[in-house]
C-alpha positions in Angstrom: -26.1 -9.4 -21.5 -26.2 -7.4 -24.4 -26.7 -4.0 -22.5 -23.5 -4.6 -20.6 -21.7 -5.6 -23.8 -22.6 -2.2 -25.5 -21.7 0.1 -21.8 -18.1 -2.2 -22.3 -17.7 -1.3 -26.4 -18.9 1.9 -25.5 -16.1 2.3 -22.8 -13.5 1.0 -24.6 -14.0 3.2 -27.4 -14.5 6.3 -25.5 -11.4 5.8 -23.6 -9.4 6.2 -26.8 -10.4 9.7 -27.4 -8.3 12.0 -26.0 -11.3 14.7 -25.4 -12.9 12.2 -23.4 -13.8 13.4 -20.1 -11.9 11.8 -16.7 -13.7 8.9 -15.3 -14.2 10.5 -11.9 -16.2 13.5 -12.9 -20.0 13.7 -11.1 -22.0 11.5 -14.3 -19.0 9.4 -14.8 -19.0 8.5 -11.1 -23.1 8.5 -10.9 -22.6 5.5 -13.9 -20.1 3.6 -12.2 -22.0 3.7 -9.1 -25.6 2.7 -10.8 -23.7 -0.5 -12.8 -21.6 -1.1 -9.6 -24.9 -1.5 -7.8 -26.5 -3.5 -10.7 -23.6 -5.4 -11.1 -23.3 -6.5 -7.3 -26.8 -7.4 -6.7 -26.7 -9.1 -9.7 -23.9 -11.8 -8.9 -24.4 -11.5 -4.8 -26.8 -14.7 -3.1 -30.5 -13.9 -3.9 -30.5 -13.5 0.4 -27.8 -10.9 0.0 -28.5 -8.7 -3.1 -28.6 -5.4 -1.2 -25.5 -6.2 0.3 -23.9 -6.9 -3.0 -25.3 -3.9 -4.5 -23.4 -1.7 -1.8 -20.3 -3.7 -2.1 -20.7 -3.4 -6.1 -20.9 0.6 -5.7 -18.6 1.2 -3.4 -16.2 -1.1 -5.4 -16.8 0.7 -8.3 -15.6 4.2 -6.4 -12.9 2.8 -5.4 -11.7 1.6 -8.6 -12.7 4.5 -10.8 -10.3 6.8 -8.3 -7.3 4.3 -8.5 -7.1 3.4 -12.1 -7.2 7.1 -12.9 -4.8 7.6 -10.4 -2.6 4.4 -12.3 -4.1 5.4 -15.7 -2.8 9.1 -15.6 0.9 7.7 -14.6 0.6 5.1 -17.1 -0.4 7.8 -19.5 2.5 9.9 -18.9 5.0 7.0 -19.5 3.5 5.3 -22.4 1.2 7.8 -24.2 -2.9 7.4 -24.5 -3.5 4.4 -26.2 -1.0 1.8 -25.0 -2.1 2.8 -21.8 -5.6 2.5 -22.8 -5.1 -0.8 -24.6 -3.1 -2.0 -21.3 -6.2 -0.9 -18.8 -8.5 -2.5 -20.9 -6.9 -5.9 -21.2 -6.6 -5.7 -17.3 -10.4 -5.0 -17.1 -11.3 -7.4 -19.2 -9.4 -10.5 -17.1 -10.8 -8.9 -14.2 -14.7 -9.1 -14.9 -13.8 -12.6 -16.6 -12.7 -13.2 -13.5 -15.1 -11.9 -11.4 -18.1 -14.0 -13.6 -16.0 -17.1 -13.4 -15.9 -17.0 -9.8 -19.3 -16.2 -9.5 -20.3 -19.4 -11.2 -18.5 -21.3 -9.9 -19.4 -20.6 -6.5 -23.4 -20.1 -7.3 -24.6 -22.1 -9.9 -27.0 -20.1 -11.9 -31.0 -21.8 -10.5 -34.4 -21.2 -12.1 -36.5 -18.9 -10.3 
């Protein structure tokens, strides 16, 4: 938990600096794909883990090429940082979301 609080400070602070590099350059995409993977496996059905780690990576593709495709029009409208500020709101509702969801619909077991 505290690993993926630190990659989500560390994102939100990076994406304020307008030197930082787009999110769909090779070792931006290789991260999203790793804690895509990660992320998937970790909230899938024991049963299904490498299934949710595909899903997880591939959703995390996806997403990288649409929000910069959103973020850059966003950007161009409302400058850097209320864009920014906007995105990472939007992010933050989602994985709320997400983790909700996943709770509710597998309660956490012992192993």
């Amino acid at each position: 938990m505290a690993g993926s609080f630190a990659l989500a400070v560390g994102e939100i602070m990076g994406d304020k600096i307008k030197s930082a590099p787009d999110r769909i350059v090779t070792a931006g995409m290789a991260a999203r794909l790793a804690t895509g993977g990660l992320a998937g496996a970790a909230l899938a059905p024991h049963a299904r883990r490498g299934l949710g780690a595909a899903l997880g990576a591939a959703g995390a593709v996806v997403g990288a090429h649409l929000t910069f495709r959103l973020r850059m029009a966003a950007l161009r409208r409302f400058g850097q940082t209320p864009s920014g500020l906007v995105e990472d709101a939007l992010a933050g509702a989602a994985a709320g979301w997400v983790i909700d969801h996943a709770r509710r619909t597998q309660p956490l077991h012992p192993a």
